[in-house]
N, C-alpha and C positions, 0 to 999 in steps of 0.2 A: 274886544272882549277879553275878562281875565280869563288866569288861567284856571283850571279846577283842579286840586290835588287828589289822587287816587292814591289810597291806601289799602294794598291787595294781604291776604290771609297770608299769617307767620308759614303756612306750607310754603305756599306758594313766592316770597320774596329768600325763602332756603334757595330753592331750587336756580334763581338767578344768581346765587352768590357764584362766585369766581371760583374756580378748583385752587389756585393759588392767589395767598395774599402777599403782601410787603412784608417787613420789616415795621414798617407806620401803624398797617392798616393789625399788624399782631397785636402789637403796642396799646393801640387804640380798642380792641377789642377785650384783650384784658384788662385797660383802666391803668396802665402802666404807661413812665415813657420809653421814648424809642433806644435809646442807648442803654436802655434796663434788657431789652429782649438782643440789642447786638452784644452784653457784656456776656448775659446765656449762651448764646451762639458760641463766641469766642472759647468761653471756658468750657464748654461744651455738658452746660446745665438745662442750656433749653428745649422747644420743642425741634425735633429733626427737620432740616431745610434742604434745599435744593441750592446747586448753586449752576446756574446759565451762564456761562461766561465770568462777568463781572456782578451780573445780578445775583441777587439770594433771592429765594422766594419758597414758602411756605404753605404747602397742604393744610387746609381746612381741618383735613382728617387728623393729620399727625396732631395739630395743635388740640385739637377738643381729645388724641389720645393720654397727652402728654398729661394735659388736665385731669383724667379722670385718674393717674395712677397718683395725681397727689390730692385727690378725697381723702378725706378724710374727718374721721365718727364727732372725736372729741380733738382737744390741744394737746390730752395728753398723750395721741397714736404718736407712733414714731416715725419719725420724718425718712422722706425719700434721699437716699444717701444717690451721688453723685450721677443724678438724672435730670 
């Protein structure tokens, strides 16, 4: 028999998301690549990370914060200086 695909309600596939993502899976979620979100890290432009050891790893939370402080109305609001 094949398999059948379930596709469950945008609540409900939030809730299984990971508290922590990658480095990739940031990347991948903003539409960016990955060396775009490690050059933030570095310069210390992007969202706030965690770091395990060797690993980095990234709050769901922090990333959709980081987001919402550079909303913005029009092109001409004034950009987020050194966040």
């Amino acid at each position: 028999m094949g398999r059948t695909a379930v596709t469950l309600p945008i609540e409900q596939r939030e809730s299984l998301k990971p508290a922590l993502g990658t480095s990739a899976e940031v990347a991948e979620f903003l539409n960016c690549e990955e060396v775009t979100v490690r050059t933030w890290r570095r310069t210390g432009k992007g969202p706030r990370f965690i770091r395990v050891g060797r690993l980095v790893r990234y709050r769901w939370s922090d990333v959709e914060a980081w987001l919402a402080e550079r909303e913005a109305a029009s092109t001409s609001t004034p950009k987020v200086v050194n966040q």
